[in-house]
C-alpha positions in Angstrom: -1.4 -103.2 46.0 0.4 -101.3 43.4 -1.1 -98.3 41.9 -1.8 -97.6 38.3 0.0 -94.9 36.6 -2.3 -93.0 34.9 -1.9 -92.1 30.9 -2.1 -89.1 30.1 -3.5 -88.1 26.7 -2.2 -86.9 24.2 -4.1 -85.3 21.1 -2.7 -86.7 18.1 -4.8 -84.4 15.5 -6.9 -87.0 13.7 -10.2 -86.2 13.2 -13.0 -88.7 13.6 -15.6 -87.2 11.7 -16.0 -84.6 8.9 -17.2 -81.3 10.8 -16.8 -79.5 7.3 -20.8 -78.8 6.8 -20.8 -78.5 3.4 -24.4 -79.0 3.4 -25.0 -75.6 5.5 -26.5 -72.5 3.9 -23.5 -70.4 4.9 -20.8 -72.8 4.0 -22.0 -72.7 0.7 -21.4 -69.2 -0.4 -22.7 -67.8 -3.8 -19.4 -68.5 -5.7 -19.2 -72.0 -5.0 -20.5 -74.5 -7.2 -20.4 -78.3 -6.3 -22.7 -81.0 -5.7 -24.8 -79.2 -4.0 -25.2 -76.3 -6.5 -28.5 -74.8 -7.1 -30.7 -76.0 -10.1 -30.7 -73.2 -13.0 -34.3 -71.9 -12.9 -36.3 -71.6 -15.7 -38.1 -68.5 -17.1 -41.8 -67.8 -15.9 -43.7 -66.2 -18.5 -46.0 -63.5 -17.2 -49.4 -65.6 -16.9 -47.2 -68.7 -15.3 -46.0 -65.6 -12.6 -49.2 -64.7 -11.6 -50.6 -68.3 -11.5 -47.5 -68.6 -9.1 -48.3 -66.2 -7.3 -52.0 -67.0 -7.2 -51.5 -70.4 -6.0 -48.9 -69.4 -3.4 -51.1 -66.6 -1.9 -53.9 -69.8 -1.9 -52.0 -71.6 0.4 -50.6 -68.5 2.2 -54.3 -68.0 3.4 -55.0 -71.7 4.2 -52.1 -72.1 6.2 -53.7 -69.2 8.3 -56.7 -70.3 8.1 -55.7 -74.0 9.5 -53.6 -71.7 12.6 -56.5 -69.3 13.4 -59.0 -71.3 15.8 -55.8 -73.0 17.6 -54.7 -69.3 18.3 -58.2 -68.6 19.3 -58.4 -71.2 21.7 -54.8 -70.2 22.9 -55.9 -66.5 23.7 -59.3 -67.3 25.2 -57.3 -70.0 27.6 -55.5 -67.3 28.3 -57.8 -64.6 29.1 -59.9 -67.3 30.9 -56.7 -68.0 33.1 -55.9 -64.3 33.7 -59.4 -63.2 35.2 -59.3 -66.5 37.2 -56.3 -65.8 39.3 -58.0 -62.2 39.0 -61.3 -63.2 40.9 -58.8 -65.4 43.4 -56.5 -62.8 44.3 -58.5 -59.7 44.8 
């Protein structure tokens, strides 16, 4: 049987994919501008602020709302839990 000589690699330097990332937030810098520039904004007048404002609170408050009873069942599993093993050691 003959044994194979083994290659041994050598790192020629091309690149198989684009790792540059030009998508990522701190890639982008504040300077640059490119495709994936920023879209000017427009101008709020002061009644379109505090409707923007009003409607973001609006969903501010809904979001918590919709988190609230999964927190309270969270905490009271918890605190259920807790006094359990509580009671069973002691």
């Amino acid at each position: 049987m003959e044994k194979k000589e083994s290659v041994k690699y050598v790192d020629d330097g091309r690149t198989i994919a684009d790792m540059s990332a030009d998508w990522m937030p701190w890639n982008s810098g504040y300077m640059r501008r490119g495709k994936y520039a920023r879209p000017e904004k427009r101008k709020l007048s002061k009644a379109e602020k505090k409707e923007e404002k009003k409607t973001y609170r609006a969903a501010v408050i809904a979001m918590y709302r919709a988190v609230l009873p999964i927190v309270l069942c969270v905490s009271v599993a918890f605190i259920a839990v807790f006094f359990l093993i509580k009671l069973w050691l002691s």
